[in-house]
N, C-alpha and C positions, 0 to 999 in steps of 0.2 A: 514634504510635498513641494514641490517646484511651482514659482510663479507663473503665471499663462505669459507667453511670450509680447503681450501688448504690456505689460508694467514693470518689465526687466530695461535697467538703467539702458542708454544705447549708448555707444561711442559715437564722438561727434566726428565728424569726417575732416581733417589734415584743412586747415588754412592753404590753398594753393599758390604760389609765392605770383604775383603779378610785375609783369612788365613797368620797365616806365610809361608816366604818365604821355601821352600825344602834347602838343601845343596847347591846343585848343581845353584839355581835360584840365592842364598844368595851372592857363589861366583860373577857371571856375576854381578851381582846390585853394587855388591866391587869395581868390576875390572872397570866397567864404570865410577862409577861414581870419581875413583882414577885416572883416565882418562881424567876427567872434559867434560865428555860427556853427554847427553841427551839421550834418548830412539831414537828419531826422529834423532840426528846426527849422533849414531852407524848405524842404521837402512841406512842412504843413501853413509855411508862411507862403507857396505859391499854390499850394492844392495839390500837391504830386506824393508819391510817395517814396520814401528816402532809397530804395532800389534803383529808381529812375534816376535822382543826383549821383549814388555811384556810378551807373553805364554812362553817364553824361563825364563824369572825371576820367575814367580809367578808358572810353574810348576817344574814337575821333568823330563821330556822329553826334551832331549839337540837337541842343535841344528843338522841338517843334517852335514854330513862330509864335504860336500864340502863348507860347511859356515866357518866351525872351520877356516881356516889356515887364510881366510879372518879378521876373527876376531881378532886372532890372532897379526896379523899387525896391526890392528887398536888400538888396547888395547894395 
């Protein structure tokens, strides 16, 4: 008898290779990681979630104003 198709293993989808970092991304990936931080512990040490620190590394779009001063303190 065959599994229902919601409990058969799924292939995960291919890592897609990314550009370099911008400036501004290049900075924060510094600043954390001179920090001894993770993406996931900056992320719950300013209230954000670690999706938002990578679109903040890998683009050119900074973070909101009312993030910075958070960040700040934690960096």
């Amino acid at each position: 008898m065959e599994s229902p198709p919601y409990t058969r293993l799924v292939p995960r989808k291919p890592k897609r290779p990314r550009g370099p970092r911008p400036a501004q991304g290049a900075r924060l990936f510094a600043l954390r990681k001179a920090a001894g931080l993770t993406q996931a512990e900056l992320a719950h040490l300013i209230g954000e979630i670690q999706a938002n620190i990578s679109f903040w590394e890998y683009t050119d779009k900074p973070p909101r104003s009312d993030i910075l001063p958070k960040m700040a303190k934690a960096l």
